[in-house]
mmCIF file of the N, C-alpha and C atoms, coordinates in Angstrom:
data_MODEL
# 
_entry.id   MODEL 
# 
loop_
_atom_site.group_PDB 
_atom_site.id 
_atom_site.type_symbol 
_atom_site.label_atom_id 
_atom_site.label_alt_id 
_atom_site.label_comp_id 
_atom_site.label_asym_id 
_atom_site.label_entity_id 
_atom_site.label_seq_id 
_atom_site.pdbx_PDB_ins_code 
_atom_site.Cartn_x 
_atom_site.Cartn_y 
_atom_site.Cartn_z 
_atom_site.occupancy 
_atom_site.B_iso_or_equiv 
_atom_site.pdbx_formal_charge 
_atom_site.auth_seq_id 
_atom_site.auth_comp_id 
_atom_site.auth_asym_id 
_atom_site.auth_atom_id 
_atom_site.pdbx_PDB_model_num 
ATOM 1   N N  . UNK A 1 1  ? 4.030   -7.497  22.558 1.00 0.00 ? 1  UNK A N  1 
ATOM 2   C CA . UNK A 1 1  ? 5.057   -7.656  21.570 1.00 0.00 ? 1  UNK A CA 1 
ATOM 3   C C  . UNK A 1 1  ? 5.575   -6.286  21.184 1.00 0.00 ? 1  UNK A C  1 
ATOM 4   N N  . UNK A 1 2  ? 6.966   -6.229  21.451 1.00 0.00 ? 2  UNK A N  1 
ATOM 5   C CA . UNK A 1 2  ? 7.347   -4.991  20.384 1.00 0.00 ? 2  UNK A CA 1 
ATOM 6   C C  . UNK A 1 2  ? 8.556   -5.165  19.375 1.00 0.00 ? 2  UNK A C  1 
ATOM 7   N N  . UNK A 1 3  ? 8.696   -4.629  18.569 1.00 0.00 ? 3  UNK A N  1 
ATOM 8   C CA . UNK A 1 3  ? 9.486   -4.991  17.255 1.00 0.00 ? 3  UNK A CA 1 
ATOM 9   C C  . UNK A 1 3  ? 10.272  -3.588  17.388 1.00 0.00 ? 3  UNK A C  1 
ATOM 10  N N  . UNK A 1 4  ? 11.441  -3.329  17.076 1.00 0.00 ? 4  UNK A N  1 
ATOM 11  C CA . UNK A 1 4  ? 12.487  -2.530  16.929 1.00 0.00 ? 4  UNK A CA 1 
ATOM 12  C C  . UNK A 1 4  ? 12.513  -2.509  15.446 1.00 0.00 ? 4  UNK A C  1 
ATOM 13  N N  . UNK A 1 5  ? 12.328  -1.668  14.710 1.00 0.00 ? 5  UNK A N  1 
ATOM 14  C CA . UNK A 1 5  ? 12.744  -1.421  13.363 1.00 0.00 ? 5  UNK A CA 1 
ATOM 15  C C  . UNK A 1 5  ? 13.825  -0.281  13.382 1.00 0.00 ? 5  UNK A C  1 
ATOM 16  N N  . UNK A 1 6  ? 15.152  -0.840  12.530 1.00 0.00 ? 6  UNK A N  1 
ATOM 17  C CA . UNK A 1 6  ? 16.332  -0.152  12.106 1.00 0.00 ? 6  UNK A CA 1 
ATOM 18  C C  . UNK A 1 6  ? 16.273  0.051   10.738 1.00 0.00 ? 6  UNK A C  1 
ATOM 19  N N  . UNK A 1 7  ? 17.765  0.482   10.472 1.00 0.00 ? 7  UNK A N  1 
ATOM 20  C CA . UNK A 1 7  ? 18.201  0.638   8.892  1.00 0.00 ? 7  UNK A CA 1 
ATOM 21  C C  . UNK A 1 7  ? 17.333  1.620   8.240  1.00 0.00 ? 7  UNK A C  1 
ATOM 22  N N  . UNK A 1 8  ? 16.371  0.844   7.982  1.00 0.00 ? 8  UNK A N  1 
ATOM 23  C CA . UNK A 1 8  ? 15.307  1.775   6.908  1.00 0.00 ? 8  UNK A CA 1 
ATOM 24  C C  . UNK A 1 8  ? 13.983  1.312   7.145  1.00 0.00 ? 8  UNK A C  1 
ATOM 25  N N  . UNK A 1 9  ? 12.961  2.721   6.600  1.00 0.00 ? 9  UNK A N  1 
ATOM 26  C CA . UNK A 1 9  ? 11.954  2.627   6.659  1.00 0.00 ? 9  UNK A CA 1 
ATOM 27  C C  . UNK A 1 9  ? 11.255  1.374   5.937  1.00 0.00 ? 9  UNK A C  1 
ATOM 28  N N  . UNK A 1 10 ? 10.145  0.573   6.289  1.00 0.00 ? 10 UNK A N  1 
ATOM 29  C CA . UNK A 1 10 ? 10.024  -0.376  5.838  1.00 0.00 ? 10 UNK A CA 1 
ATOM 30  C C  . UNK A 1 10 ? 8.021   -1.013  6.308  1.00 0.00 ? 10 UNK A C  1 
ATOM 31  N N  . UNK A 1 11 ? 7.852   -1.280  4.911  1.00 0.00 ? 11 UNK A N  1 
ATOM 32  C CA . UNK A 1 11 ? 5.963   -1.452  5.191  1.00 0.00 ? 11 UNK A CA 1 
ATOM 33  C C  . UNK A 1 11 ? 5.582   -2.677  5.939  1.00 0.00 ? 11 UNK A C  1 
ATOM 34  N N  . UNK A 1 12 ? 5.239   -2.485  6.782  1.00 0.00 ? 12 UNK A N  1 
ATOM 35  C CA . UNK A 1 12 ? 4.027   -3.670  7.649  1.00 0.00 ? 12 UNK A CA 1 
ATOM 36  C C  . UNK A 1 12 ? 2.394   -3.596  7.449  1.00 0.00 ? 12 UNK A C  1 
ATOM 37  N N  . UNK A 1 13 ? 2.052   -4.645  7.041  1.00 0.00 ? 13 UNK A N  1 
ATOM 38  C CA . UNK A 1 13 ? 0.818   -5.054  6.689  1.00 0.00 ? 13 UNK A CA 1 
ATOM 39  C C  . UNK A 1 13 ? -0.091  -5.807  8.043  1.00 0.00 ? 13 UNK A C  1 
ATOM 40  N N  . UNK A 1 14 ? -1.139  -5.111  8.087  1.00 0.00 ? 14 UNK A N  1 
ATOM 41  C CA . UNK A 1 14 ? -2.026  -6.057  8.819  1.00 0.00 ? 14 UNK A CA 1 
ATOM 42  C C  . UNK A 1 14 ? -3.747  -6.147  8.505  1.00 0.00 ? 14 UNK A C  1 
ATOM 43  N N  . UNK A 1 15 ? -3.836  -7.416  8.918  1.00 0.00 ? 15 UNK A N  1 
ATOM 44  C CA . UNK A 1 15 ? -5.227  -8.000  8.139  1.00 0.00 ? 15 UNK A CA 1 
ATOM 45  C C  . UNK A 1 15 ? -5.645  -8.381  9.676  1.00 0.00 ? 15 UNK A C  1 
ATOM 46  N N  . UNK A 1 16 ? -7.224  -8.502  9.585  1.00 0.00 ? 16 UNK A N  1 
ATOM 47  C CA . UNK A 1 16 ? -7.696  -9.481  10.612 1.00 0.00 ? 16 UNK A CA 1 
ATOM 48  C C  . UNK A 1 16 ? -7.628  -11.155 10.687 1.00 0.00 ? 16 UNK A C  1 
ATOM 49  N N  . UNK A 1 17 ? -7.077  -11.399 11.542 1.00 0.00 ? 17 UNK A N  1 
ATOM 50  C CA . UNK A 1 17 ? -7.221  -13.263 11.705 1.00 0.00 ? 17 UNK A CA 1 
ATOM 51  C C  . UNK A 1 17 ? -8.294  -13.314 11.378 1.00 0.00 ? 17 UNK A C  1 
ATOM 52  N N  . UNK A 1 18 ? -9.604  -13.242 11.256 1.00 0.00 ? 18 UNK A N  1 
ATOM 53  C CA . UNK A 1 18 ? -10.473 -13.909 10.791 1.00 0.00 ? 18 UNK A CA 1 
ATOM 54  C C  . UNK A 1 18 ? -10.718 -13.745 9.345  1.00 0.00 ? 18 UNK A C  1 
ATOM 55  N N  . UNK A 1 19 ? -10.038 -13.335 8.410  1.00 0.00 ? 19 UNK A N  1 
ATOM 56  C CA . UNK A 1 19 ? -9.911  -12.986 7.039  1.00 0.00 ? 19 UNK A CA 1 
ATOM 57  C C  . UNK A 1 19 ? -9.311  -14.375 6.426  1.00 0.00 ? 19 UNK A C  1 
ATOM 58  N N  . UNK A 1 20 ? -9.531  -14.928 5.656  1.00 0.00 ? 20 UNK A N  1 
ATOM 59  C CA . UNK A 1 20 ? -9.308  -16.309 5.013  1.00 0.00 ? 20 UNK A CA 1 
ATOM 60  C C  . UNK A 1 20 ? -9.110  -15.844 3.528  1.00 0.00 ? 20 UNK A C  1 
ATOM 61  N N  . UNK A 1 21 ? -8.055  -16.283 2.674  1.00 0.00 ? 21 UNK A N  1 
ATOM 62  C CA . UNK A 1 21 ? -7.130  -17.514 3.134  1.00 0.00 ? 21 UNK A CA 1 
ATOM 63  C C  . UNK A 1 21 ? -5.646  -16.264 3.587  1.00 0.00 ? 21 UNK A C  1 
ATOM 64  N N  . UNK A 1 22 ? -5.178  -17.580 4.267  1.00 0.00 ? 22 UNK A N  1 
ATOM 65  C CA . UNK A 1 22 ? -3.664  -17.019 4.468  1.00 0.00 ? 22 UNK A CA 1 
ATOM 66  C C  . UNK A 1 22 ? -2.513  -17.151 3.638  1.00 0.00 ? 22 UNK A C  1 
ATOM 67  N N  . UNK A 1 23 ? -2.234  -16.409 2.811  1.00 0.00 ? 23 UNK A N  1 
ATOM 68  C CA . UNK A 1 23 ? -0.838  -16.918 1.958  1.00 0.00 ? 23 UNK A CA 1 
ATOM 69  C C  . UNK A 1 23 ? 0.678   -15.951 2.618  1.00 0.00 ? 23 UNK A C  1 
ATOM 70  N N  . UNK A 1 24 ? 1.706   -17.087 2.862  1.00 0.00 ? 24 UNK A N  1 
ATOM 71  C CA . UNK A 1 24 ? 2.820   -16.416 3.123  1.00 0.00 ? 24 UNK A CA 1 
ATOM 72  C C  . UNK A 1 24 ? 3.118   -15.514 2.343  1.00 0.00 ? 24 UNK A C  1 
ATOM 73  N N  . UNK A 1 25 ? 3.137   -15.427 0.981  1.00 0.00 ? 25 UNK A N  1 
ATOM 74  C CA . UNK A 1 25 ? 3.738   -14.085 0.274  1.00 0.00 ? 25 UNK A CA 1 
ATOM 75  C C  . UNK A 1 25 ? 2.513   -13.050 -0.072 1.00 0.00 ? 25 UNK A C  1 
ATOM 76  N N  . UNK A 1 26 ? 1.310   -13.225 0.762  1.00 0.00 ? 26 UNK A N  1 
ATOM 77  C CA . UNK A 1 26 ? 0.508   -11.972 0.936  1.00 0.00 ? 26 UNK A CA 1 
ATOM 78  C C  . UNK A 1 26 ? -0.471  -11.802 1.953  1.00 0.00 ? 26 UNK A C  1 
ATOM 79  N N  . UNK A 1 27 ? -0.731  -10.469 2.696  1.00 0.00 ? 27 UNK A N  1 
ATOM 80  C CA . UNK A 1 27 ? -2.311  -10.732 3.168  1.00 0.00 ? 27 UNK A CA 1 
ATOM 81  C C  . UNK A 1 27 ? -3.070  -9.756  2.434  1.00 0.00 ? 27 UNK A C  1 
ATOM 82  N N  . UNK A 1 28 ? -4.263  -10.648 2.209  1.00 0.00 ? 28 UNK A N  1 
ATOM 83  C CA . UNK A 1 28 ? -5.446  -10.242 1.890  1.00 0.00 ? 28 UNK A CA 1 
ATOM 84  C C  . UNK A 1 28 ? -6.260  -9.086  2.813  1.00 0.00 ? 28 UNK A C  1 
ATOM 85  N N  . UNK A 1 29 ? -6.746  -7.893  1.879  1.00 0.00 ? 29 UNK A N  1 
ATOM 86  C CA . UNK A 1 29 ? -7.636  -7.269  2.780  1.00 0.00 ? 29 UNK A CA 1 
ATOM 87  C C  . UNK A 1 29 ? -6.859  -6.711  3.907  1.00 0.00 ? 29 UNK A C  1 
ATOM 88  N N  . UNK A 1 30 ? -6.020  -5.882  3.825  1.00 0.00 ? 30 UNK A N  1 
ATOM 89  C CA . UNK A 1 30 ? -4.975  -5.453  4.624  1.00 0.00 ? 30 UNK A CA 1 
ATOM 90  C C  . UNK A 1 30 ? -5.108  -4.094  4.652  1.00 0.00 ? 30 UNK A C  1 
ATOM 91  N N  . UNK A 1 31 ? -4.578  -3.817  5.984  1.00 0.00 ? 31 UNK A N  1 
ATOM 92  C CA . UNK A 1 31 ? -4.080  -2.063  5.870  1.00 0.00 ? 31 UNK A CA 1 
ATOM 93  C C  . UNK A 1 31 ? -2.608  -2.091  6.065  1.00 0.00 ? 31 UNK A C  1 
ATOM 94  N N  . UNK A 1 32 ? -1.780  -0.796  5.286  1.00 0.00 ? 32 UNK A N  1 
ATOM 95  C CA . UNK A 1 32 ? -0.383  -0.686  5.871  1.00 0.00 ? 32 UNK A CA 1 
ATOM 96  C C  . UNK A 1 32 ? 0.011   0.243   6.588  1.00 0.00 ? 32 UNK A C  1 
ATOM 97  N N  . UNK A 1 33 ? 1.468   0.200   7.275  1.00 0.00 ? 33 UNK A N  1 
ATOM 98  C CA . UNK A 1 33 ? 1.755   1.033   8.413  1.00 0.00 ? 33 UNK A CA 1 
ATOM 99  C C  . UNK A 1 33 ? 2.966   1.179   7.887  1.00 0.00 ? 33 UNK A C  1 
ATOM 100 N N  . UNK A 1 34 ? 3.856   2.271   7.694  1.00 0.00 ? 34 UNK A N  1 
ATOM 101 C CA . UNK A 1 34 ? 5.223   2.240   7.182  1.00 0.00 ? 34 UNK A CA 1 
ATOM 102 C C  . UNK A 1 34 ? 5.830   2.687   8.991  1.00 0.00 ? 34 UNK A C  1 
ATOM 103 N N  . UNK A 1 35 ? 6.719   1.684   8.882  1.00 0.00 ? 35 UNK A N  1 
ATOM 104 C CA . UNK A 1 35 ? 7.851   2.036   10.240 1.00 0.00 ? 35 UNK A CA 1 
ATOM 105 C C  . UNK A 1 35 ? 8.834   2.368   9.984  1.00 0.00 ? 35 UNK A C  1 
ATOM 106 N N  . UNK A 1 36 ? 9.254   3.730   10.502 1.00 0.00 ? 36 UNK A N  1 
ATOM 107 C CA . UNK A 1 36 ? 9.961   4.258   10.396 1.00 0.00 ? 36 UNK A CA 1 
ATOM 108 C C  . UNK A 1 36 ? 11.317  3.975   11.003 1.00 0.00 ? 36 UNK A C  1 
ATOM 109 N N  . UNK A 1 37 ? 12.207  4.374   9.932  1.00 0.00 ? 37 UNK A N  1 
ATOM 110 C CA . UNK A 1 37 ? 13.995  3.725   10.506 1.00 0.00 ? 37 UNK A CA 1 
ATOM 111 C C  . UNK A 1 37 ? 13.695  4.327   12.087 1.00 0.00 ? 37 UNK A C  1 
ATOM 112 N N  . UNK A 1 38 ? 14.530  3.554   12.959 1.00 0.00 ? 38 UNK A N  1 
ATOM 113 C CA . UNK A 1 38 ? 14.395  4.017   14.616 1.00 0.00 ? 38 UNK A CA 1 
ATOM 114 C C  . UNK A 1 38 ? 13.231  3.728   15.288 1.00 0.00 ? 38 UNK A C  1 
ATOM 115 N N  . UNK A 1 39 ? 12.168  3.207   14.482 1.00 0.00 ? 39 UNK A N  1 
ATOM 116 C CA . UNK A 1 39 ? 11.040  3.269   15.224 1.00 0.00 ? 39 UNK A CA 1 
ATOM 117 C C  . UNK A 1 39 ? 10.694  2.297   16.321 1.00 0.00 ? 39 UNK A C  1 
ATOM 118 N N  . UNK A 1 40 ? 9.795   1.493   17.395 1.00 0.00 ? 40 UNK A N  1 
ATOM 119 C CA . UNK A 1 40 ? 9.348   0.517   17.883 1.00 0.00 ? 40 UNK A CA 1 
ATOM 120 C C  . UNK A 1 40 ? 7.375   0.651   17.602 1.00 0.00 ? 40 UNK A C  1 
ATOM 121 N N  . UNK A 1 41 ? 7.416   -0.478  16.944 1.00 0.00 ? 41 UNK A N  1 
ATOM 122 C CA . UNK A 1 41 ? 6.329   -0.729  16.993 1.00 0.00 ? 41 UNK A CA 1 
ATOM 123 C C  . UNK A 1 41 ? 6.093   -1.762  18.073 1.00 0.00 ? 41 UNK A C  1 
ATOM 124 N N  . UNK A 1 42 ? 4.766   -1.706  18.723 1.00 0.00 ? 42 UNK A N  1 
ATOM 125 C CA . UNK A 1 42 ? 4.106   -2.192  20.099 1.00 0.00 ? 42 UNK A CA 1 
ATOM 126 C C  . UNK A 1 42 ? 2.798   -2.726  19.816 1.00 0.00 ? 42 UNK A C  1 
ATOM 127 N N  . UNK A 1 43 ? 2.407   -3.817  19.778 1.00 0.00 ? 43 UNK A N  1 
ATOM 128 C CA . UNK A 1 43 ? 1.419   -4.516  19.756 1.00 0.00 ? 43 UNK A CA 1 
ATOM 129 C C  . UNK A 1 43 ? 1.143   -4.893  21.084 1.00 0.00 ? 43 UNK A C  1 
ATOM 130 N N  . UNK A 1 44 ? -0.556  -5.034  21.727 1.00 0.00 ? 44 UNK A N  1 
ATOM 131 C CA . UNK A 1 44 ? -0.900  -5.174  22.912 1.00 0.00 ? 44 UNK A CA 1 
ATOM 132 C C  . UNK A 1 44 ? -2.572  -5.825  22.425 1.00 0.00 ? 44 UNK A C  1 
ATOM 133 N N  . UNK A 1 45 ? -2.922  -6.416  23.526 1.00 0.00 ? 45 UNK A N  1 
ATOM 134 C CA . UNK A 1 45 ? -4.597  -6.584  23.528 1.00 0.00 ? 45 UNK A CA 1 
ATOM 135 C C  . UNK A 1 45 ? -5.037  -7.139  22.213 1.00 0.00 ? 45 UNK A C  1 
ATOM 136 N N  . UNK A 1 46 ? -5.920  -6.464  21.954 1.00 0.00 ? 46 UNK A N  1 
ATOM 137 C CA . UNK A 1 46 ? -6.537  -6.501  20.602 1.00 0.00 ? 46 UNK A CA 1 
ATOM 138 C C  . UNK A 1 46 ? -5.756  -6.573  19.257 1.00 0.00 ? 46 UNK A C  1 
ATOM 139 N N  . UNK A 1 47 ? -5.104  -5.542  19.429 1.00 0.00 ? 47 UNK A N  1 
ATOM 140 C CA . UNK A 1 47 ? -4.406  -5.304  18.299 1.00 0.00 ? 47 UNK A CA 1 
ATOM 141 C C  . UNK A 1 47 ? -3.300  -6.748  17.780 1.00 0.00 ? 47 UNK A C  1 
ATOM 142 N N  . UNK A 1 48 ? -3.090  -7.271  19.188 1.00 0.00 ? 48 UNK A N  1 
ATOM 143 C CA . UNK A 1 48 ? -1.965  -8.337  18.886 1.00 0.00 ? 48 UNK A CA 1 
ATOM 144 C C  . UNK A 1 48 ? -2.845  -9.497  18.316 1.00 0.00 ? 48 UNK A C  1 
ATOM 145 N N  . UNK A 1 49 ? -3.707  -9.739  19.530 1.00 0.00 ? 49 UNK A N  1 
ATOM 146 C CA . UNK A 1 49 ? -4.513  -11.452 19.444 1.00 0.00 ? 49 UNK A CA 1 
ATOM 147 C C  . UNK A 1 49 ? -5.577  -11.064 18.231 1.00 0.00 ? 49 UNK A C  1 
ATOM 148 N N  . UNK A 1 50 ? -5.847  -9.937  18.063 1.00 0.00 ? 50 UNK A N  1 
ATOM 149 C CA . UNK A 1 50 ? -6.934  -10.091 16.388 1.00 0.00 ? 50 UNK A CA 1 
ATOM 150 C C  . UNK A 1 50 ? -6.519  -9.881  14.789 1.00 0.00 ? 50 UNK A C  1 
ATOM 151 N N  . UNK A 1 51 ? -5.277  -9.316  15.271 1.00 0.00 ? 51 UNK A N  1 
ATOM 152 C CA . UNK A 1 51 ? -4.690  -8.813  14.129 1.00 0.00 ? 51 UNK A CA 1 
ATOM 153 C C  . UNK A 1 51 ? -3.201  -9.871  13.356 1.00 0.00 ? 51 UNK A C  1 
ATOM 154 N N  . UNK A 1 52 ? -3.707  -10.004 12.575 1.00 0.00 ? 52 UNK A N  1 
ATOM 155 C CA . UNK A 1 52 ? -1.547  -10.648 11.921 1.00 0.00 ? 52 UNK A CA 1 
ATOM 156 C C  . UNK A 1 52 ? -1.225  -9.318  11.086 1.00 0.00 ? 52 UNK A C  1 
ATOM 157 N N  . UNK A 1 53 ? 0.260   -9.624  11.276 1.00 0.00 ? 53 UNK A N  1 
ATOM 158 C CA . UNK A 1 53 ? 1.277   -8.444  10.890 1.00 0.00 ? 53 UNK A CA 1 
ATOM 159 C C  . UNK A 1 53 ? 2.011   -9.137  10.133 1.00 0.00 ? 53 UNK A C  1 
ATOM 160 N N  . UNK A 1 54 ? 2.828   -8.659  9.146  1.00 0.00 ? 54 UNK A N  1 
ATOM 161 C CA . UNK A 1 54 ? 3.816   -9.269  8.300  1.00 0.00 ? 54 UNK A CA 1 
ATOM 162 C C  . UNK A 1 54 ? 4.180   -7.925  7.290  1.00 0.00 ? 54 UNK A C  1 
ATOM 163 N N  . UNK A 1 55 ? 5.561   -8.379  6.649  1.00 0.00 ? 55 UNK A N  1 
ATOM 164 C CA . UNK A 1 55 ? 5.905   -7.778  5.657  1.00 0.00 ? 55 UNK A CA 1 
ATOM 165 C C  . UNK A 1 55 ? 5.675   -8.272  4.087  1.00 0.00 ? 55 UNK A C  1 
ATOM 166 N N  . UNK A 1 56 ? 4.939   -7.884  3.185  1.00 0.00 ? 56 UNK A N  1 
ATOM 167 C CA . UNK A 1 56 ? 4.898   -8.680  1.951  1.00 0.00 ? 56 UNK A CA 1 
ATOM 168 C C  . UNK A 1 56 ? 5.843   -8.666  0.877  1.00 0.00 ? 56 UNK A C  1 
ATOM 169 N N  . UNK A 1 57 ? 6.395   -9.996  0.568  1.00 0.00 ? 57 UNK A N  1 
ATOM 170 C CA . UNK A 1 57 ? 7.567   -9.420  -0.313 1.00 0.00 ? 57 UNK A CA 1 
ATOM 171 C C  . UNK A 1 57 ? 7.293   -8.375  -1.624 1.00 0.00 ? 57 UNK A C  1 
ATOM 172 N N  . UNK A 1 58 ? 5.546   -8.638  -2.143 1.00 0.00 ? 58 UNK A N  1 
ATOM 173 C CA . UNK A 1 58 ? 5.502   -7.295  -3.076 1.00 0.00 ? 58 UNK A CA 1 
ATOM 174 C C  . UNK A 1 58 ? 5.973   -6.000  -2.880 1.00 0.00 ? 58 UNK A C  1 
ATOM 175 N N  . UNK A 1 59 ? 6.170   -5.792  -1.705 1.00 0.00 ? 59 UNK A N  1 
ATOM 176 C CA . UNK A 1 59 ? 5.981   -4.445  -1.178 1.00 0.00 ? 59 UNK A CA 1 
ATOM 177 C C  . UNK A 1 59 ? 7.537   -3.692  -1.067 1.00 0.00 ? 59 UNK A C  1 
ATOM 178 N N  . UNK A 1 60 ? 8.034   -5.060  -0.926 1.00 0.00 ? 60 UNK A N  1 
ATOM 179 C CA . UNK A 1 60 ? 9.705   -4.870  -0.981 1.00 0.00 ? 60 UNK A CA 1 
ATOM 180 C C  . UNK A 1 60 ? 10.313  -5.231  -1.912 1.00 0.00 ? 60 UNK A C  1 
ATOM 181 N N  . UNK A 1 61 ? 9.718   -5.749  -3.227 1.00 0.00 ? 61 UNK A N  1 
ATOM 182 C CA . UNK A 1 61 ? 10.682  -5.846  -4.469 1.00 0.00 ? 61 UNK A CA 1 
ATOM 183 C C  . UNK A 1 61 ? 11.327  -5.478  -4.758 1.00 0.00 ? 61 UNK A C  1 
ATOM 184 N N  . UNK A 1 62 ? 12.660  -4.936  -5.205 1.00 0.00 ? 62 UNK A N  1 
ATOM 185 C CA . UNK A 1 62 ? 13.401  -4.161  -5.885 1.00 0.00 ? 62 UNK A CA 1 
ATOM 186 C C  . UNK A 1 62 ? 13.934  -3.201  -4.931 1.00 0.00 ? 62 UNK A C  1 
ATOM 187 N N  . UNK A 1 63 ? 13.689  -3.490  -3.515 1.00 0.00 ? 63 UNK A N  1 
ATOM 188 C CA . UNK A 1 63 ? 14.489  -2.526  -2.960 1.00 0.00 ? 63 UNK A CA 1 
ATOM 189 C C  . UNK A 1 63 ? 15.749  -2.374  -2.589 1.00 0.00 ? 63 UNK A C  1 
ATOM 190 N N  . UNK A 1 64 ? 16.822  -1.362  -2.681 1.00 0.00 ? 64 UNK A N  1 
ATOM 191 C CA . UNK A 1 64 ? 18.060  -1.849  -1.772 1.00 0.00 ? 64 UNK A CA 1 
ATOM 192 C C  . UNK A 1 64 ? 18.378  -1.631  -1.059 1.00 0.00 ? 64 UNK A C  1 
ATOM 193 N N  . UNK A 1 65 ? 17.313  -1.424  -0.049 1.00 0.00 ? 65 UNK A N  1 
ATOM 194 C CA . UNK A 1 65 ? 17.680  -0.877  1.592  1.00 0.00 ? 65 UNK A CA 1 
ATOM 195 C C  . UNK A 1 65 ? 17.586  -2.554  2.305  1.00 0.00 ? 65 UNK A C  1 
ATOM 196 N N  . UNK A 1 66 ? 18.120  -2.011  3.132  1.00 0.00 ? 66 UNK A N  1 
ATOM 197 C CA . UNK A 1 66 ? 18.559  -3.206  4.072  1.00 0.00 ? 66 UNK A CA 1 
ATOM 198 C C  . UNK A 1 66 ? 17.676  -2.933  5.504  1.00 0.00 ? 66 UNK A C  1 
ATOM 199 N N  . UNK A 1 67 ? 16.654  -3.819  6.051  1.00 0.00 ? 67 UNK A N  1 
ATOM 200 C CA . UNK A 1 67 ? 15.960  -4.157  7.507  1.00 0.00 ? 67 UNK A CA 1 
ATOM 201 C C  . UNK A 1 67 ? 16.771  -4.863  7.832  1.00 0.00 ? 67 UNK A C  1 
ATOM 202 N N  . UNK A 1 68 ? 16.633  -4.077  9.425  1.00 0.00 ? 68 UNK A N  1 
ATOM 203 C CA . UNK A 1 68 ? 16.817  -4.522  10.484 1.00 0.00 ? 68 UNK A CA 1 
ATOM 204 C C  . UNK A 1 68 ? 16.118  -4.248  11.461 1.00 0.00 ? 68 UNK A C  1 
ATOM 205 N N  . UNK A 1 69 ? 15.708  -5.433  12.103 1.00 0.00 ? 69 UNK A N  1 
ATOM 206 C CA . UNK A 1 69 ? 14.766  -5.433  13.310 1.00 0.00 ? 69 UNK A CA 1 
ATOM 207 C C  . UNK A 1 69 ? 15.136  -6.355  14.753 1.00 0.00 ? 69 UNK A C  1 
ATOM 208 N N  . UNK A 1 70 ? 14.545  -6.042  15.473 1.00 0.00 ? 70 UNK A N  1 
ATOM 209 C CA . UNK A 1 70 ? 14.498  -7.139  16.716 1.00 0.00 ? 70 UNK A CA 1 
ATOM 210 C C  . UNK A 1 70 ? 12.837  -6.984  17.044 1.00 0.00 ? 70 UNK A C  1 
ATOM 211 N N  . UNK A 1 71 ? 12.508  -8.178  17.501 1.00 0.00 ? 71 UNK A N  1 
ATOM 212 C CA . UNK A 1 71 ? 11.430  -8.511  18.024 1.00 0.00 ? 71 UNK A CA 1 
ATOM 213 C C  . UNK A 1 71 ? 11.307  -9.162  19.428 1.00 0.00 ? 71 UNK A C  1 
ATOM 214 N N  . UNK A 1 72 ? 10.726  -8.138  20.184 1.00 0.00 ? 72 UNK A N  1 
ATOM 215 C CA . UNK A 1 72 ? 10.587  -9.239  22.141 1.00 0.00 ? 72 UNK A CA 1 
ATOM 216 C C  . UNK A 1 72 ? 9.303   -9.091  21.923 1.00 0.00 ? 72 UNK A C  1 
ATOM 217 N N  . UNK A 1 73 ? 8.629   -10.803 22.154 1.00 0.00 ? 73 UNK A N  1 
ATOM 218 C CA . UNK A 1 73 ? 7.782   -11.250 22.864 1.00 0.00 ? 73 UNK A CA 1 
ATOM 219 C C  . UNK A 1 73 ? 7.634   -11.852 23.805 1.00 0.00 ? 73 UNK A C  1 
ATOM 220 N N  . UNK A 1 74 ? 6.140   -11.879 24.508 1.00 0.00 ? 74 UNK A N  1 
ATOM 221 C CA . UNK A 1 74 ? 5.998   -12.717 26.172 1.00 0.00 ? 74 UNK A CA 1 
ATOM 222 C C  . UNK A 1 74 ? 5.136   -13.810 25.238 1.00 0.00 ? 74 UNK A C  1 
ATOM 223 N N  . UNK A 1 75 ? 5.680   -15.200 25.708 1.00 0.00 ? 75 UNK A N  1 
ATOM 224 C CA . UNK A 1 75 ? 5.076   -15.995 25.117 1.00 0.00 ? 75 UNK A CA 1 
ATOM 225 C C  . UNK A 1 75 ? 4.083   -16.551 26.240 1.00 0.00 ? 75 UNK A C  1 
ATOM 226 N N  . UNK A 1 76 ? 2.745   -16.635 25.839 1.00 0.00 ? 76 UNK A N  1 
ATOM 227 C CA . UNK A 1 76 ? 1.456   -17.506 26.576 1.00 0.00 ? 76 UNK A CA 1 
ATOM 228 C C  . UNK A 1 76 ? 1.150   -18.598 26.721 1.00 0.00 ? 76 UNK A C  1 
ATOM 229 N N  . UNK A 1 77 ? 1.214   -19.561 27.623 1.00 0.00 ? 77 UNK A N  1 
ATOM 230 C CA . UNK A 1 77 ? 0.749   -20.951 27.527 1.00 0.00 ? 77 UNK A CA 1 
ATOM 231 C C  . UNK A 1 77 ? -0.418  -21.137 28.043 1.00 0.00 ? 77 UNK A C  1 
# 
């Protein structure tokens, strides 16, 4: 998986899948990664299949920058 981050810098959170519970507007027990405007972040292996990624809306409250991203994945059956 890789994600294209534009516009502006902007925080990504990731927790381990095996961390319980899951709430859409947070993860628990997380580390963050700020991506930088222009950047591609690249998920592979481990990092993809053990880890969830997301943005939390706490983290972006009140901001007025504007994301933009693209995301390509290979999907597995």
């Amino acid at each position: 998986m890789a994600s294209l981050s534009l516009a502006a810098d902007w925080p990504m959170r990731f927790r381990p899948r095996s961390v319980r519970p899951y709430a859409r507007d947070g993860l628990p027990g997380n580390e963050v990664a700020v991506l930088p405007r222009s950047s591609v972040l690249v998920l592979a292996g481990a990092a993809r299949q053990d880890w969830m990624h997301g943005i939390d809306r706490a983290d972006t409250a009140g901001q007025a920058a504007t994301r933009l991203s693209a995301t390509f994945r290979t999907l597995e059956r």
